[in-house]
C-alpha positions as CSV (number, residue, x, y, z in Angstrom):
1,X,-58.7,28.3,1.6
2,X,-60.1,30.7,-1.4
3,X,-63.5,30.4,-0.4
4,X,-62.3,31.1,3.7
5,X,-60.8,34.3,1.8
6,X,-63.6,35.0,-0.3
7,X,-65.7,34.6,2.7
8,X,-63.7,37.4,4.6
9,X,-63.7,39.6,2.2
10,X,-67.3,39.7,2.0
11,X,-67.7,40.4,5.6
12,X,-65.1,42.9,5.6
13,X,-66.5,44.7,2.6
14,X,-70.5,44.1,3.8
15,X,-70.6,45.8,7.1
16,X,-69.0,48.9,6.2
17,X,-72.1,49.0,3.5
18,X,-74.6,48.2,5.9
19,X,-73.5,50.2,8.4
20,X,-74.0,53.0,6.1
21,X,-77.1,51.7,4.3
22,X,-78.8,52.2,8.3
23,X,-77.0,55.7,9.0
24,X,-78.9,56.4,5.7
25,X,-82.4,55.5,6.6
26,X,-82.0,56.5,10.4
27,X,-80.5,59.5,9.8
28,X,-83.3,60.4,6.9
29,X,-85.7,62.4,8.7
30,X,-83.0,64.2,11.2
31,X,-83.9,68.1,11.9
32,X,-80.2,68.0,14.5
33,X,-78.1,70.7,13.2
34,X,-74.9,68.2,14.7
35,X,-76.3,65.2,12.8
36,X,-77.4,66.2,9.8
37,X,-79.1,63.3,7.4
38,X,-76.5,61.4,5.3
39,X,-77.8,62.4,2.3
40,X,-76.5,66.0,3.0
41,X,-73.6,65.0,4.2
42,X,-72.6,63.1,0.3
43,X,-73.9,66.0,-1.3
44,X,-71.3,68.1,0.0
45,X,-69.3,65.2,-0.2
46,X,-69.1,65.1,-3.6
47,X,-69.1,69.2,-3.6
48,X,-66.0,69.3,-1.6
49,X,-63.9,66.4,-2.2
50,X,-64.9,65.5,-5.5
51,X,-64.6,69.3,-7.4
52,X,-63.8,72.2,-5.1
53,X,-61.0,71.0,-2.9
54,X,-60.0,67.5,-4.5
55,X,-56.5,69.3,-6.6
56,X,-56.1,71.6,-3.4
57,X,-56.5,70.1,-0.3
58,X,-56.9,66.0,-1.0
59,X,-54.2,65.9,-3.1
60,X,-52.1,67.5,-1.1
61,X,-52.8,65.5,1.6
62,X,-52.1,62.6,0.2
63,X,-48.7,64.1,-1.2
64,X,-47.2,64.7,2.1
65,X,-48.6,61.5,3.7
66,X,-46.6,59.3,0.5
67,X,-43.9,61.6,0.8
68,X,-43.2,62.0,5.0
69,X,-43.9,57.9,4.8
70,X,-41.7,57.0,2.3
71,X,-38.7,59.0,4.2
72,X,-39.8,56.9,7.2
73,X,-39.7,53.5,5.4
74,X,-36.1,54.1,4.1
75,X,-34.9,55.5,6.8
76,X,-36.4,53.5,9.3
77,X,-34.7,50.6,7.2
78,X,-31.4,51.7,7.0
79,X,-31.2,52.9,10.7
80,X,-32.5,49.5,11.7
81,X,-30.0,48.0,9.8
82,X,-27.3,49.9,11.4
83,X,-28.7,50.0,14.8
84,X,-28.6,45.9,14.8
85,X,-25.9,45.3,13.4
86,X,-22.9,47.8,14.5
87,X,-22.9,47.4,18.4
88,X,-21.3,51.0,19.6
89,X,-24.1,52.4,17.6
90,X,-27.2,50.5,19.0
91,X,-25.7,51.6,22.6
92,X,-26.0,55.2,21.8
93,X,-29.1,54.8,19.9
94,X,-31.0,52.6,22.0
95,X,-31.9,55.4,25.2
96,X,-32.6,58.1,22.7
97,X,-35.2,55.7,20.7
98,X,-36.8,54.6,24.3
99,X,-37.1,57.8,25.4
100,X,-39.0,59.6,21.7
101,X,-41.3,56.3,21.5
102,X,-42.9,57.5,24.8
103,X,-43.6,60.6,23.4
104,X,-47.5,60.4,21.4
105,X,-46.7,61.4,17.8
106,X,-49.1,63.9,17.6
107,X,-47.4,65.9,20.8
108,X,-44.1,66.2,18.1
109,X,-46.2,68.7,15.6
110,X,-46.2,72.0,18.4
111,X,-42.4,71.2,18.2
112,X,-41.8,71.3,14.3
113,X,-43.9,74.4,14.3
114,X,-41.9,76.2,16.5
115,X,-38.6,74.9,15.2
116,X,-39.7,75.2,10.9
117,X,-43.2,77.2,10.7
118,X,-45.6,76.6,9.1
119,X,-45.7,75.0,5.6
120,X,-45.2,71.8,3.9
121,X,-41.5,71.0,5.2
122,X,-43.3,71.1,8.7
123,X,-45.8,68.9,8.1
124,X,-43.8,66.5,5.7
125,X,-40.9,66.3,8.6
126,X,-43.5,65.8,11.7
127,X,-44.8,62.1,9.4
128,X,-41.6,61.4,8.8
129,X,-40.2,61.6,11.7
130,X,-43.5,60.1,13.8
131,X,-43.5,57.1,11.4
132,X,-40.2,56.4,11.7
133,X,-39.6,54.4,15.0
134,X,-42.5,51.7,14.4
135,X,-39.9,50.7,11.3
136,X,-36.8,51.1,13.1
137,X,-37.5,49.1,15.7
138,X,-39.8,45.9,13.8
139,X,-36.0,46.1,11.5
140,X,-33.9,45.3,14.3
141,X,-36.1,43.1,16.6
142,X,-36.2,41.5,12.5
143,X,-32.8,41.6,12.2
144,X,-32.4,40.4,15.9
145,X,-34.6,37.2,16.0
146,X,-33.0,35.4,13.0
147,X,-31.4,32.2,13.6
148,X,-28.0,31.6,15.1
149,X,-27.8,28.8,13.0
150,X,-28.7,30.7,9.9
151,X,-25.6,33.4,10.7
152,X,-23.4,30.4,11.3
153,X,-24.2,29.1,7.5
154,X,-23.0,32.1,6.6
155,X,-20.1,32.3,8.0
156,X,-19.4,28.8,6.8
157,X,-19.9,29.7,3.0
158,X,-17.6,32.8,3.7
159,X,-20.6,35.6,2.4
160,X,-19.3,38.9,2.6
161,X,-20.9,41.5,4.8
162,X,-23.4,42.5,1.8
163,X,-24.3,39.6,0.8
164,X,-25.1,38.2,4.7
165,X,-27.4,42.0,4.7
166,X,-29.0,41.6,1.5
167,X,-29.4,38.1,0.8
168,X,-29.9,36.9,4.6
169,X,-31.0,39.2,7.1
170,X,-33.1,41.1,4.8
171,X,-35.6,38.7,3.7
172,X,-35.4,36.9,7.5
173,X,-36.4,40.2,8.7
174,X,-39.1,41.3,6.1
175,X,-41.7,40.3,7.7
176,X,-41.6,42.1,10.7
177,X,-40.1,44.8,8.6
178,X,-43.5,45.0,7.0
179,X,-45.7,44.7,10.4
180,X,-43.8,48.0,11.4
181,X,-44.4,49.7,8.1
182,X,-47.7,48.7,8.7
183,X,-47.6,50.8,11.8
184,X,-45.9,53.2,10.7
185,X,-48.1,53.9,7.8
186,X,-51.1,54.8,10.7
187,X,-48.8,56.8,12.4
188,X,-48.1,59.0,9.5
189,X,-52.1,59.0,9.0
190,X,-52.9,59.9,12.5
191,X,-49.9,63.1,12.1
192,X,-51.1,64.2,9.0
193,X,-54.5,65.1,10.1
194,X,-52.9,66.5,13.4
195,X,-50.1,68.5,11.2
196,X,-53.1,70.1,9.3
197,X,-55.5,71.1,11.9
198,X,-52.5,73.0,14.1
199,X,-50.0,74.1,11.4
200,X,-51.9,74.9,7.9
201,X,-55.0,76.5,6.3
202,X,-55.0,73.5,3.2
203,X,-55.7,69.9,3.6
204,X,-58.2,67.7,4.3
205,X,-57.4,68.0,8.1
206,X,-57.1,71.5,8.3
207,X,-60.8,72.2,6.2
208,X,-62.5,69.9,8.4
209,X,-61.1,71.9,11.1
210,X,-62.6,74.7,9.7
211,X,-65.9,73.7,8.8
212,X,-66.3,72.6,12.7
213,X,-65.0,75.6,13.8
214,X,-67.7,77.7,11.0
215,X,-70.9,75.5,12.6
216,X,-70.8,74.3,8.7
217,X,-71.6,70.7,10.3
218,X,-72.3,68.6,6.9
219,X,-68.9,69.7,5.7
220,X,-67.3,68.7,8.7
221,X,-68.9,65.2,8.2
222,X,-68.0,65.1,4.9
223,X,-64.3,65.8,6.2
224,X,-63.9,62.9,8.6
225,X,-66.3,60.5,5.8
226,X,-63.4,61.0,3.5
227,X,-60.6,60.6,6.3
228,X,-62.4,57.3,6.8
229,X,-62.6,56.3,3.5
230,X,-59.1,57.0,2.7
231,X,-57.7,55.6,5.6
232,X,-59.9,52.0,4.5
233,X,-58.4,52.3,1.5
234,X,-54.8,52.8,2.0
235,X,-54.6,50.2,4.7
236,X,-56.2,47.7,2.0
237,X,-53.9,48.8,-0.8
238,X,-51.1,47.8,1.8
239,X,-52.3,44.7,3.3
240,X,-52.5,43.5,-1.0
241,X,-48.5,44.7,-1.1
242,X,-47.4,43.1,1.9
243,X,-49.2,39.6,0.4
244,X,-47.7,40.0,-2.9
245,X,-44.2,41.1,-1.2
246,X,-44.3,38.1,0.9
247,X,-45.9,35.5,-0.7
248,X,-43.4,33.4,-0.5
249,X,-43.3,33.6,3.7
250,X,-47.1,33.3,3.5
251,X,-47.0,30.0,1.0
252,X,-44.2,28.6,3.7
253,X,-45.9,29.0,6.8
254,X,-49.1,27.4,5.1
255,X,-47.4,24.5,4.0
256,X,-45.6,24.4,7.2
257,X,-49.4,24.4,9.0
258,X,-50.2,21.6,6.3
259,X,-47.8,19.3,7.6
């Protein structure tokens, strides 16, 4: 099994490299003002995201996407949790919820401009709020799939309410609590970048903008180079929490192939 990981981690890792080691070469000897060679484009690379604008603009990206996800997460959660579980709740909750999921999270940021301005708490609230129905829902259809027979055990052994929640549902439900996290954490990606490009003059969203928008095309390249790079590397870092947080689902379902 190691060596069927090892193996895809390779390929995962290998073609990204390639992929860049041809844009390299191919894109050596390009005169295109739009495609300018690569080389160019990781010199102002390193310029722009690695000096100038790293404290500025990356960091501060990265703040509010942490920040407007984590609100999401626990949020998401708890309303989950709520919705699932208290019945008069789920039936006023459930049209409203049905009717903002049709809505494309990016079309939610002309809204929080109008409603907060422009600034951080715009941008912060317009993740938070994007990211927060892909966790909402995976917690109650969670919530809602475990076993009959499980709830009946607990019934049987008399667990309180808070016990049944934390010691039951909660890791019954964790894994599809994570596969909406997972969502959600794209979502709040995706609305980042939109929150900076309409509603701010900082962030790595909102320079690329500006670069494209200044015919300054390496920098613009650089921009969305970095947006790619982070985005690789945060969905990586959260695929290794998710297998460490359920290792113990993972090892199950193997053994449960096994037999």
């Amino acid at each position: 099994m190691s060596n069927i990981r090892m193996r895809h981690w390779v390929i995962g890792g290998g073609t990204p490299v390639l992929l860049l080691v041809a844009w390299w070469f191919l894109s050596a000897n390009s005169i295109d003002p739009f495609f300018p060679p690569l080389e160019t484009i990781v010199v102002r690379f390193q310029e722009l995201w690695l000096f100038d604008h790293f404290q500025s603009d990356v960091l501060l990206s990265l703040g509010n996407l942490f920040v407007g996800f984590a609100i999401a997460a626990v949020a998401g959660i708890v309303l989950g949790f709520v919705t699932a579980l208290v019945p008069p709740v789920r039936w006023m909750i459930d049209p409203l919820i049905h009717f903002l999921r049709g809505i494309p999270p990016v079309a939610l940021v002309p809204i929080f401009i109008s409603l907060i301005g422009f600034g951080t708490q715009m941008r912060v609230t317009s993740i938070a709020l994007a990211a927060l129905f892909p966790t909402m829902i995976a917690t109650v259809d969670g919530i809602r799939s475990v076993s009959s027979d499980l709830l009946d055990v607990t019934r049987v052994y008399r667990l309180t309410r808070r016990e049944r929640v934390l010691n039951v549902l909660l890791p019954a439900a964790t894994p599809q609590i994570f596969s909406g996290l997972q969502v959600s954490l794209q979502v709040a990606f995706i609305v980042m970048i939109a929150s900076e490009m309409l509603g701010s003059s900082q962030g790595i969203g909102a320079m690329t903008l500006l670069a494209q928008q200044s015919f300054m095309t390496a920098d613009m390249w650089a921009g969305i180079l970095l947006l790619g790079v982070i985005g690789f590397l945060v969905n990586i870092l959260f695929s290794l929490l998710k297998r460490r947080v359920l290792s113990w689902y993972i090892g199950s379902r193997r053994m449960a192939r096994a037999a």
